[in-house]
KELUMDREN-940280 format. One record per residue: x negated, y, z negated of N, C-alpha, C in turn. Coordinates in steps of 0.1 Angstrom, whole numbers, plus 5000, padded with zeros to 4 digits. Layout:
REM KELUMDREN-940280
XYZXYZXYZ...
This chain:
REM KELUMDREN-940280
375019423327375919303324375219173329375619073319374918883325375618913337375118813347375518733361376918643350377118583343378118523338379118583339379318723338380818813338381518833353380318833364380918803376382318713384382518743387384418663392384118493389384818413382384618293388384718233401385618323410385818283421384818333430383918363426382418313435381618233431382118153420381018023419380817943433381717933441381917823453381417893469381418033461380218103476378718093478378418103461377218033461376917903452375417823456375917733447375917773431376817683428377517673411376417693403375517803395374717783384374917693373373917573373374117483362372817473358372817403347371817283341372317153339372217083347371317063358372317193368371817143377372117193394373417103399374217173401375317083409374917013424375116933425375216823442375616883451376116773459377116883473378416933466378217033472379917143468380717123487381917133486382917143492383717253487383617423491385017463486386317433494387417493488388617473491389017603489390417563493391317743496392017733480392417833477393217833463392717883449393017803440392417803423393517733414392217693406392917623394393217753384394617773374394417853362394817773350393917773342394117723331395117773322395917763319397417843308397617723294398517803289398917753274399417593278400117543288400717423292399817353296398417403301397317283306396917153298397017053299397016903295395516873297394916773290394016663293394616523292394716473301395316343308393916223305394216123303392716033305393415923308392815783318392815663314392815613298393315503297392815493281391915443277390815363287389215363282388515493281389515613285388715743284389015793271390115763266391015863255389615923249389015803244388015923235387015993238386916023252386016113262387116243262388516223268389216303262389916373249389616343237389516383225388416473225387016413232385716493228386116643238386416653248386616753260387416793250388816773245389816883237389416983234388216913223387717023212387117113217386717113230385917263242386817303247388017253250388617333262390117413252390317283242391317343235392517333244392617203246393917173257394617033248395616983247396116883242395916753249396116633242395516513254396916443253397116413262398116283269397616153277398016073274397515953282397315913295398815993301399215983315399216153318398816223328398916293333400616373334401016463331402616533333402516653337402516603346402816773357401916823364401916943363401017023366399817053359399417153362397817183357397717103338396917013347396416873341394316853343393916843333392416783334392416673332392116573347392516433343391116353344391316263337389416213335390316043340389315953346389615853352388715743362389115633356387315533359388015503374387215513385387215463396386715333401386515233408386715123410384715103414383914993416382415013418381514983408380314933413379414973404379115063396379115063379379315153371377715253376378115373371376915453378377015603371376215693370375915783363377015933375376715883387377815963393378816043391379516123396380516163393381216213406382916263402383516313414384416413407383816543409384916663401385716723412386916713413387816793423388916913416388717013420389217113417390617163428391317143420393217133427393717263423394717313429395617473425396417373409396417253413397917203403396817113389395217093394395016973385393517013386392916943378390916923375391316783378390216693384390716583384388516513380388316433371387316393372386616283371385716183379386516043387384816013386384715873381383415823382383415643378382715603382382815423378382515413366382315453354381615433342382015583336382215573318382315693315380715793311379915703312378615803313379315923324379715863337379815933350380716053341382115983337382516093337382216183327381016153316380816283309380016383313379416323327378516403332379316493341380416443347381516583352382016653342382216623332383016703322381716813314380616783313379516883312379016983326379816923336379716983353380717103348381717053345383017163344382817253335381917193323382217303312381117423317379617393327379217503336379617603346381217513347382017633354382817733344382717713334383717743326382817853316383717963315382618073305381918003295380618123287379618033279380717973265381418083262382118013248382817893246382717813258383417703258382717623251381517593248380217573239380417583224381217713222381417713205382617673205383217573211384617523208385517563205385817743216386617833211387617803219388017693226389317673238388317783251389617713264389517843276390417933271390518073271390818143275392318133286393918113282394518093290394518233304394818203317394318293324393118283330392018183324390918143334390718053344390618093358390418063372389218003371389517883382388317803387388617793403387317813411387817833426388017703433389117683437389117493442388117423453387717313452386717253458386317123451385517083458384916963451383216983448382716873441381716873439381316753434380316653441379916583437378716543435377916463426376816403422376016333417374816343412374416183408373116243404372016173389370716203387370116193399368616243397367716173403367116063398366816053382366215953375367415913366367215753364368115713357367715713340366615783337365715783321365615943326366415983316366416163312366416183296364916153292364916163276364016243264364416233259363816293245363316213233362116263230361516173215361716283207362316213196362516303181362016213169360216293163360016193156360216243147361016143140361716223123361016143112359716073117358916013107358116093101357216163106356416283099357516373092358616423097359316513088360516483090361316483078362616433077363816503084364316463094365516543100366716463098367916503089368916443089370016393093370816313092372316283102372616413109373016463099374116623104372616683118371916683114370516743126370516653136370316543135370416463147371816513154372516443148373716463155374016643163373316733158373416843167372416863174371416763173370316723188371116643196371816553195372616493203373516573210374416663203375216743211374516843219373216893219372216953226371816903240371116743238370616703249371916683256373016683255374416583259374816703272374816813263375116903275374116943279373016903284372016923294371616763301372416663300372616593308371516493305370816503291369516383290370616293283370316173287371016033285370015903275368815973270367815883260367515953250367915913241367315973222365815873217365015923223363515793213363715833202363815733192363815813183362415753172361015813168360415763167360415743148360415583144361515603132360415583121359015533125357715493112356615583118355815583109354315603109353715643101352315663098351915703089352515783076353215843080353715923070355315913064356015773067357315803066358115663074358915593066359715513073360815543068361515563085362915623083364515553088364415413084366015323087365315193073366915193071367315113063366914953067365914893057366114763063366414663047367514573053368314493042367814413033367214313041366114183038364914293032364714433032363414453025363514633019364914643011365114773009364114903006362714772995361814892997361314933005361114943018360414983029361215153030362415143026363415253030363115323017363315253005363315362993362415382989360915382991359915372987359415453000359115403012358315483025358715573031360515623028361115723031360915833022360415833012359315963007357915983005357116073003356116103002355916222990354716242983354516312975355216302963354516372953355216332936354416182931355316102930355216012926355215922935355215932948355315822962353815792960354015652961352515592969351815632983353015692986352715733003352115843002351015853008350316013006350716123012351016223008351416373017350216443026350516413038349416463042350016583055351316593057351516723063352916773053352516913048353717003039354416953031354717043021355416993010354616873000353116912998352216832991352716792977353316902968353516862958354516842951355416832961356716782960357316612968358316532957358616422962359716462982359416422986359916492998360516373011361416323013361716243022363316243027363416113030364816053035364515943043365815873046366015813055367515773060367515743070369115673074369715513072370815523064371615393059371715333073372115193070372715133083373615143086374315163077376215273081375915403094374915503084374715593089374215553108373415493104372215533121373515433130374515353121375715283132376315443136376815493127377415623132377215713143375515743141374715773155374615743163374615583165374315533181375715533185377215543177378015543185378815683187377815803177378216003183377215993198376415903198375915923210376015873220376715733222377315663233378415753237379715783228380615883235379815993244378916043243377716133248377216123258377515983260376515943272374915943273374615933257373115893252373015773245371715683246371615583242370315613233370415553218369315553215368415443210366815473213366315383218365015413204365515303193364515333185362915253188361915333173360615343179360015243164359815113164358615123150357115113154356315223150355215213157354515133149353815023159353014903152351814873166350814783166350714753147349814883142349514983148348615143140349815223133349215303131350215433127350815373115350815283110351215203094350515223081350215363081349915363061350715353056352015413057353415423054353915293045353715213056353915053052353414983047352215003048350814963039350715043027351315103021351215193009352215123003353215103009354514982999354214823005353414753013353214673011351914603015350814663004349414643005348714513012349714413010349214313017349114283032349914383040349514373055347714403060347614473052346314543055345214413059344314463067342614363067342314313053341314183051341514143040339914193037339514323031338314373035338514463023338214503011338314623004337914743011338814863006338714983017337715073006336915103014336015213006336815363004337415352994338015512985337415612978335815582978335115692969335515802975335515832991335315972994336916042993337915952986339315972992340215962977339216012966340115972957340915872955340715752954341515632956342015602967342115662974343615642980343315552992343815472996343515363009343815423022343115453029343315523044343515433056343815323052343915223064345215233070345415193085346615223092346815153100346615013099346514893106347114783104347914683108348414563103347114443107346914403098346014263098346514153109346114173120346614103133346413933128345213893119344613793115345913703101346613773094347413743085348913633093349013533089350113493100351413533087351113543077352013613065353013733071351813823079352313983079353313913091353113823103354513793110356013763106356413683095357713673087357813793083357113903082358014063073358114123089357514093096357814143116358814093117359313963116360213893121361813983115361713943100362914033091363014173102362014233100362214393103362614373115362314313128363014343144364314273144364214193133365714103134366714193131366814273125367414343116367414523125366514533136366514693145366914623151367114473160367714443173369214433167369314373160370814363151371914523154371014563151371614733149371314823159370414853169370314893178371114803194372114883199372714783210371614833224370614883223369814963235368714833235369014803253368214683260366714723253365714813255365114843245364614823234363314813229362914863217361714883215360815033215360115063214359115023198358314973207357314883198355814983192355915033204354315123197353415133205351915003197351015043208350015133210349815253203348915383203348315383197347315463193346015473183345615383176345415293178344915183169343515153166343315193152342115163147341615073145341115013159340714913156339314843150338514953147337014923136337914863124339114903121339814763109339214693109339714623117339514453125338614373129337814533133336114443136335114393118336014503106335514483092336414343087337214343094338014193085337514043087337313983076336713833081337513773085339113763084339813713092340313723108340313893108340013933124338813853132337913883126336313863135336613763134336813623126337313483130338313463140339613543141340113493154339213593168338813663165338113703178337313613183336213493174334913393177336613283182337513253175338313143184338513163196338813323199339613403212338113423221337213343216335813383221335413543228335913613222335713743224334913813215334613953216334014003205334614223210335914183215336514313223337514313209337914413201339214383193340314433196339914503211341714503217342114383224341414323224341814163230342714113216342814193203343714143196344914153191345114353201346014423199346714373207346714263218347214243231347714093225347014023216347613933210348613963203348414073195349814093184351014143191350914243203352114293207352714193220352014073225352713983229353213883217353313903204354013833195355213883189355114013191356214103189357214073200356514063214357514053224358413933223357413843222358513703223359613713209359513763199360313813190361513873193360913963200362314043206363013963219362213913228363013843237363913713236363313693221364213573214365413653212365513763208366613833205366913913220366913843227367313953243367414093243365614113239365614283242363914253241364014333252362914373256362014473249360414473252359514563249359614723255359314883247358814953255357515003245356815043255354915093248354615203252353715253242353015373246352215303259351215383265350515313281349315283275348915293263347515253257347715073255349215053253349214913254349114823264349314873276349514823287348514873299347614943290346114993300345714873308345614753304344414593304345514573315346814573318347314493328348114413320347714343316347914233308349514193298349614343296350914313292352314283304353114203294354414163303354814273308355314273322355914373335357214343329357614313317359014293314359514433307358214493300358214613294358714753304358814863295358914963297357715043292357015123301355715143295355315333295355515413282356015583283354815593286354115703299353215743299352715833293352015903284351816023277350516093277349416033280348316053273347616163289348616113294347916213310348616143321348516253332349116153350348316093351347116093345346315953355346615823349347015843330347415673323349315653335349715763335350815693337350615683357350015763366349815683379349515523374348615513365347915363362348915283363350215303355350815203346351915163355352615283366353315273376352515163387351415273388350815133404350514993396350514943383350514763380351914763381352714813386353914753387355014773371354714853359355414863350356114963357357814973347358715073347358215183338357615273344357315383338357815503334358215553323358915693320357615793316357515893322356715983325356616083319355716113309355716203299354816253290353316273303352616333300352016423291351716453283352016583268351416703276350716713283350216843291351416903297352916853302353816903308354816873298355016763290356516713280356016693266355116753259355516793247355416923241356816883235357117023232356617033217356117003211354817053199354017133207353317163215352217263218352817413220352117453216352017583221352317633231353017753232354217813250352617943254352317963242351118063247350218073237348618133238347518133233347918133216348718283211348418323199350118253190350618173203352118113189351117993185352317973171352417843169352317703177352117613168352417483180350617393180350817313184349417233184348417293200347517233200347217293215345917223221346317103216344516953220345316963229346516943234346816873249346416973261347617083261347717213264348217323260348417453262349217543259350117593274351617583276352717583282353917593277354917713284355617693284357217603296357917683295358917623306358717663319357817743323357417763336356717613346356117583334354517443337355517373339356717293325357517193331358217193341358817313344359517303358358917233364357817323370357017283380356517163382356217013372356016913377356816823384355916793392356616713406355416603410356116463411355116353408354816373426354816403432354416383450353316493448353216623440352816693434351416683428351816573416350316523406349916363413350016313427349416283430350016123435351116123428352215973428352615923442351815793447352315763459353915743464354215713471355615623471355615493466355015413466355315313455354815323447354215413441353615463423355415483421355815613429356815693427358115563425357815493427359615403426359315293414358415323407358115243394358615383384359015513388359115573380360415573376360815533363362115503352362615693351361815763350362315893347361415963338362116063334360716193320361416173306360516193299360816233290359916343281360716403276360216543264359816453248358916543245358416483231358316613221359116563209358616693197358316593188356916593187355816543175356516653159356416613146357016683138355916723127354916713130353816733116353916873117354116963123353917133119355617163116356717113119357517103117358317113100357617013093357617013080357217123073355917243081355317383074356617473077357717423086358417583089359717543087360117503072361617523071362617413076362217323077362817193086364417163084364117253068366017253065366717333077366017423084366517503098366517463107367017483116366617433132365917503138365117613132365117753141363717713148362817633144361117603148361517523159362317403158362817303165363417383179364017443177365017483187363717593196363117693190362117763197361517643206360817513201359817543208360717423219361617353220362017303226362917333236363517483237364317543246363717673252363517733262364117663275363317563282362117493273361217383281362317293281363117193273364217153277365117123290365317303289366217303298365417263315364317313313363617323328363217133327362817023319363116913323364316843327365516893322366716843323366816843338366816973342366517043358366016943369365116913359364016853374364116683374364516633364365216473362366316463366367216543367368116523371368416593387367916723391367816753404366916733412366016783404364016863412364217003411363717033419362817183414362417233433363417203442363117253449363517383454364617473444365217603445363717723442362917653433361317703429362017793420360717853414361017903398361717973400361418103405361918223412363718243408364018143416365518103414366018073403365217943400366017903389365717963375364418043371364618193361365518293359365818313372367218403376368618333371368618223375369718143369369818123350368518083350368418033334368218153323367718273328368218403320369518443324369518453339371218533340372118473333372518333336373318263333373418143319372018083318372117983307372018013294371018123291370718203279371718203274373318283281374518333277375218153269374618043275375217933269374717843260373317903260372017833243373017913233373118053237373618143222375018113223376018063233377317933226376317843219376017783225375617673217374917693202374817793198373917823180372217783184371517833197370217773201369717893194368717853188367717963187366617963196366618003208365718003222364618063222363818073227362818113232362918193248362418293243362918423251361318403257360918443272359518493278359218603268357818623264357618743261357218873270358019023261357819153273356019133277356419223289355119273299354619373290353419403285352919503277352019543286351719703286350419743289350119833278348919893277348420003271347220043276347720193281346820253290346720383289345620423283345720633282345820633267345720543259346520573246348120593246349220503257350520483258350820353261351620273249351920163249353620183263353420083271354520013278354919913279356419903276357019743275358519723286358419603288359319593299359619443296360919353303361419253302362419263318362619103322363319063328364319003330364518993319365918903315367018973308367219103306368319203299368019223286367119113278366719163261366519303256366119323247365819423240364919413234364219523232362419523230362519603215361619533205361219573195360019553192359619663182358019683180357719683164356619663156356119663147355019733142354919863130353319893129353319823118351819793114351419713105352319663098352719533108354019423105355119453092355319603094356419663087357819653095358919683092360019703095359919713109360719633121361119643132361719743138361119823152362019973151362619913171363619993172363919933186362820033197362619963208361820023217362720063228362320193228363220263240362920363253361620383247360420453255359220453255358120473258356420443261356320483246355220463240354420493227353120543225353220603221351620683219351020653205349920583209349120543200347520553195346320563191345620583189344820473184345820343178345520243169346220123176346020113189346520023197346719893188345719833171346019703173347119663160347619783161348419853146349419763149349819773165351019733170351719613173353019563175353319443182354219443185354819353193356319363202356919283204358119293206359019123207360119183214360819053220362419083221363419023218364319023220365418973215366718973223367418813230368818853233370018753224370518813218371618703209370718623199371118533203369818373192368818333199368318433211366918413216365718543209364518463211364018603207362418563212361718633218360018613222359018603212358318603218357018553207356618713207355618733194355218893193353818873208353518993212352919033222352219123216350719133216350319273214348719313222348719393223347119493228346019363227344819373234344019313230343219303213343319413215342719473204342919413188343919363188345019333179344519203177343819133184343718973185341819013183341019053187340019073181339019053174338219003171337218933163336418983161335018963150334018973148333518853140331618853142331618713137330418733130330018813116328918883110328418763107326618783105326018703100326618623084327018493080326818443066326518343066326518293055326018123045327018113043327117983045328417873037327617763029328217773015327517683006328817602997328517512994329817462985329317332972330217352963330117192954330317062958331317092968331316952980330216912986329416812989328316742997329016783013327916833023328416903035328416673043329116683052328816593062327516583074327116503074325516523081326316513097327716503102327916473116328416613115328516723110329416833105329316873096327816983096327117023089328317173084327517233072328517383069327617493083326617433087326117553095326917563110328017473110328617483121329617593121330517583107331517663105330817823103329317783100329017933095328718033109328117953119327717993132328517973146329717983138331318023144331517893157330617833154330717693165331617623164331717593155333317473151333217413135334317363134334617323120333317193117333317223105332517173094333017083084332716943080333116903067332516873059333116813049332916793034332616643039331516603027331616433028332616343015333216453011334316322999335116443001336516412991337516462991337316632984338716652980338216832971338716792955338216802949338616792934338916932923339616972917339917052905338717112902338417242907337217322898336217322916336417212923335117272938335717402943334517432951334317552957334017532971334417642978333517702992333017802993331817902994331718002994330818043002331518173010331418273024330318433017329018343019328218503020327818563027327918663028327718783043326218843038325318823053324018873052324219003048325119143054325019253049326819253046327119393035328519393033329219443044330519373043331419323052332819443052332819493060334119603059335019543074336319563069337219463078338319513072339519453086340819483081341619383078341019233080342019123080340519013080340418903064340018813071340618673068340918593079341418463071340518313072340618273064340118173061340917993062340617933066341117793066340317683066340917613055340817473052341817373061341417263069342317143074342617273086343217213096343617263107345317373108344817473113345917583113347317553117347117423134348417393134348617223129348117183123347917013114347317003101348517083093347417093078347116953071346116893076345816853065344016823064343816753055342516743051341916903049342916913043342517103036342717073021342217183016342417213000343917192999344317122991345617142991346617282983346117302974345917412963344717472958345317602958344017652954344317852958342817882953342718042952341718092961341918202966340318312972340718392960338718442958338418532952337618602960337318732957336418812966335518912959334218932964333118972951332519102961332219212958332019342969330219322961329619262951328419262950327819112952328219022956328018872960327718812941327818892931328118802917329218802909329518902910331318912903332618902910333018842909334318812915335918842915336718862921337918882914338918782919340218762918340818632923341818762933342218692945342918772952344318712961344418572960345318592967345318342961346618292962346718182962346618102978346618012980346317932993347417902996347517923010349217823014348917743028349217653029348917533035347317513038346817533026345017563031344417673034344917743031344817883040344818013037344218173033344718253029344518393042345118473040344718593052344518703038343018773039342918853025342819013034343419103029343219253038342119353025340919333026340319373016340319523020339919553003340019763005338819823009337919763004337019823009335619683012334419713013333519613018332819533010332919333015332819293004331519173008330619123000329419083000330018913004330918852997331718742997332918682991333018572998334518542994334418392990335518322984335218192973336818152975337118012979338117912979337517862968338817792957338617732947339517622945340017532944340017402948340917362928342417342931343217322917343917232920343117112933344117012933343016902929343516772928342216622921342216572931342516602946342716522956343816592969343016552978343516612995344416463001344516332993345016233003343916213009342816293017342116253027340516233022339816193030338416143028337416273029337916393035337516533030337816623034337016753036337816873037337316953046338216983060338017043072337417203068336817233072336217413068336217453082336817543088337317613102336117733098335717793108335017943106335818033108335418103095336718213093336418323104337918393106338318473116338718583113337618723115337718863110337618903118339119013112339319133126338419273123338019343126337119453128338019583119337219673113337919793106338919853111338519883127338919943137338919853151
């Protein structure tokens, strides 16, 4: 049985399992029981804190408190503050804070006392006990947030809004929401509707080029101004603010595809790119491109009420700038010949924009590396501890969010999904960061604003985005273990709080409809007998040659160790498959790679052939090109796959297209179509070579990534 079926009336012997961690406890003698007559009572700046609690507890609301067993919510007198004061009475719940952030943060305290189904808004259960006492508390950090960038791939109202009710009960209080970039602008703007009906899709007939999933299809969205008003106020009741993102002046093809004229005034060289303009820069030198700045922030400060507004700042290509004759002119005025000395021009013109409109700047730390930017900002560190120690010791307010510990795009282990340039981690690594830890003085440390988690969305669009189910894996329980440490720390150490977060939390992701991420089982294989084990109560399943799932219930005897794979499963969690070494395996036979594409002299084909690293093409892939894999001697294998553009970033791959495979290196057969660049071929018997063939007029991109293919062995 979970630790959750245990008495309630030992929550107060030890401390109360939460996410976060409850503050100081006081018990008391007695108990509260919840029955058919129990009330929710509110002030009436609460009522609609109390309408939101109904729907969980399934109690009726009154204004004024009547009688007895009453859950009464109620603003206390003070500086408004994230605090709270939950008191547990035989006759009443009583929960008391200066500000109703406070009190939603008690009423997510409570619903940790309260079994997991209170989550699927099935009411309490009349007859359930709470042991009396108090409990009170307070963050550690006042920035407990999340980036959700819905610009690479389209996530809708109804999705947001159940990411809002996600972070809400784990106590993060910031939505970034990152709303442009390259591939996608996603809010309504008035004064310039095509920016929304035109950059909010890609592919088909969009100017905007598809360069992650869903190539050949028109593919987008975005949010009305009706709509995203709706959001900032499901999520203020929530006790989240959200804090939108237009990334400028880089990351703008998007914008530049519907309005050509931002661009450097420099013709872009498109031979290798099928037409297509690859620039992603706003012409710092244009004073034109400022009046379409001005419209667009007038119009996000308008509509966004968060002090706030993430400006950008990151990757900026700035060889643009050094090609534009109007750039290189203001650099000879600015007597410089640096062209981030221009990036630092533009985004102090943004600022004074916004501070005309009383809101302030926040930046990636690439903007605020030089110093130089206004200390008025907010500055997210990401790129590593040492950009953001940087950005803290000049004195910025820094939110800490490293991608090696807070984003949740990477990869939780070697062989999942997920990106993996930063790191590969999962919720173990976030726990564990602790800025006294990575190096943060005490006054680095009091520049620190708080963390935040990041889900980047380009692989997101390959897996069903209509689902939550990719989203939710890679984000839970890494989630949960930030929420933990922003709001408490992490000094119970893993140990504990693993025991908590399988015994207990698991049982309240699967209230909640999470599809989690389960640890994966302990495998061995030893003697020719597979062993599987878990720690968290799951259930273990196995696979031979990724046929039908059988349940695992005892050791296995095997011969064909890499036949096999294993997973578990508890409720709407489930692990990543696990298998033998063997199973993961390689070989790397002598061949040639030759193609109709011109190879790149920086990234020749002899790199992809001599398993060193990827290889490119010097122009794009056109209708009728080839690649073709010849093996010095014939090739006998059980799996080989091949990839164009990157496995977890498809793009600058074939977009469409076929493998054929030839057992005498001249006749050929066709064997399988490409999907996201990509094919896995299980040949029958041994074959001399293999041939990508190319049925699209164009990749979007300037050429075509060739990975060295990856063959597993007969045996």
């Amino acid at each position: 049985m979970k630790l959750r079926l245990l008495p309630l009336l030992l929550l107060f012997a030890v401390p109360a399992a939460a996410q976060p961690a409850p503050g100081r406890l006081v018990p008391a003698n007695g108990e509260f029981r919840f029955s058919s007559a129990t009330t929710l009572a509110a002030d009436s700046a609460l009522l609609p804190l109390a309408e939101y609690a109904a729907g969980y507890l399934g109690c009726p609301v009154r204004q004024q408190a009547a009688g007895a067993s009453s859950v009464v919510l109620t603003l206390e007198p003070g500086d408004a503050s994230e605090a709270f004061r939950l008191e547990i009475a035989p006759d009443h719940v009583r929960i008391g804070a200066t500000s109703p952030g406070g009190v939603f943060n008690g009423l997510q305290q409570l619903f940790r006392l309260l079994p997991p189904e209170v989550y699927a808004r099935r009411g309490v259960v009349p007859g359930t006990s709470l042991p009396c006492g108090t409990i009170e508390d307070r963050p550690r950090y006042a920035y407990r947030g999340m980036m959700l960038d819905v610009a690479r791939t389209w996530i809708d109202e109804a999705k947001v809004k159940r990411c809002i009710d996600l972070l809400s009960y784990h106590n993060i209080n910031k939505l970034h929401l990152h709303l442009s970039d390259d591939e996608g602008w996603r809010i309504e703007i008035a004064s310039h509707p095509e920016l929304a009906l035109i950059g909010g899709f890609r592919g088909g007939d969009s100017p905007v080029v598809p360069v992650y999933g869903k190539w050949s299809e028109k593919y987008g969205g975005y949010y009305t101004r009706e709509q995203m008003r709706g959001l900032i106020a499901y999520a203020a009741l929530r006790n989240i603010e959200i804090i939108p993102e237009i990334d400028l002046p880089g990351h703008s093809r998007c914008i530049g595809s519907v309005h050509p004229e931002i661009r450097c005034d420099y013709p872009a060289d498109t031979a290798a790119t099928g037409g297509t303009d690859y620039r992603s820069a706003w012409c710092v030198a244009r004073e034109e491109n400022y009046a379409l700045l001005e419209d667009i922030l007038d119009e996000i400060c308008s509509l966004f009420p968060s002090e706030y507004i993430h400006i950008g700042g990151d990757e900026v290509e700035v060889s643009q700038w050094e090609k534009c004759p109007r750039c290189r002119a203001m650099m000879k005025r600015l007597r410089t010949d640096d062209p981030h000395r221009l990036q630092e021009r533009f985004m102090n013109r943004l600022t004074a924009m916004l501070a005309a409109r009383g809101k302030r700047p926040a930046v990636w730390d690439e903007a605020a590396a030089s110093g130089s930017f206004t200390r008025d900002s907010r500055v997210h560190g990401w790129r590593s501890v040492k950009t953001c120690r940087a950005a803290a010791e000049m004195g910025y307010r820094t939110v800490v969010m490293p991608s090696q510990w807070f984003y949740f795009d990477m990869r939780q282990s070697p062989h999942e999904e997920g990106h993996s340039w930063a790191a590969i981690f999962d919720a173990r690594k976030t726990y564990g960061f602790d800025p006294a830890e990575q190096g943060f003085t005490k006054e680095q440390s009091s520049n620190i604003e708080g963390f935040e988690a990041a889900f980047w969305s380009e692989i997101y669009v390959s897996h069903r985005p209509e689902t939550s189910d990719y989203l939710d894996f890679m984000c839970f329980p890494r989630l949960c273990a930030l929420s933990r440490i922003a709001w408490s720390g992490s000094s119970e150490g893993w140990d504990t709080y693993y025991k908590e977060l399988s015994g207990e939390h698991y049982d309240r992701l699967a209230a909640m409809g999470v599809r989690f991420r389960l640890f994966p089982p302990q495998l061995n294989y030893k003697d020719g007998v597979f062993t599987a084990a878990t720690d968290d109560g799951s259930e273990i399943y196995y696979t031979v040659d990724n046929e039908a799932p059988k349940r695992y219930s005892k050791p296995l005897k095997s011969k064909d160790p890499h036949r096999l794979r294993f997973y578990s499963q508890y409720k709407t969690g489930r692990s990543p498959y696990v298998a033998d070494k063997s199973y993961y395996r390689t070989i790397a036979p002598a061949l040639t790679l030759t193609s109709s594409m011109p190879e790149s002299p920086r990234a020749p084909f002899s790199r992809a052939a001599e398993y060193r690293s990827t290889a490119r093409t010097l122009r794009t892939c056109r209708k009728g090109d080839w690649l073709l894999y010849t093996f010095e001697k014939p090739l006998a294998c059980r799996e080989l796959f091949l990839q164009t553009g990157h496995k977890q970033l498809p793009k600058t791959h074939v977009t469409t297209g076929y493998a054929e495979i030839s057992r005498d290196g001249r006749n050929f057969e066709r064997v399988g179509e490409l999907e996201n660049g990509s094919i896995t071929i299980r040949p029958a018997g041994p074959i001399r070579a293999v041939r990508i063939v190319s049925t699209c007029h164009d990749n979007g991109t300037p050429y075509v990534t060739i990975q060295p293919p990856q063959i597993k062995p007969a045996k």
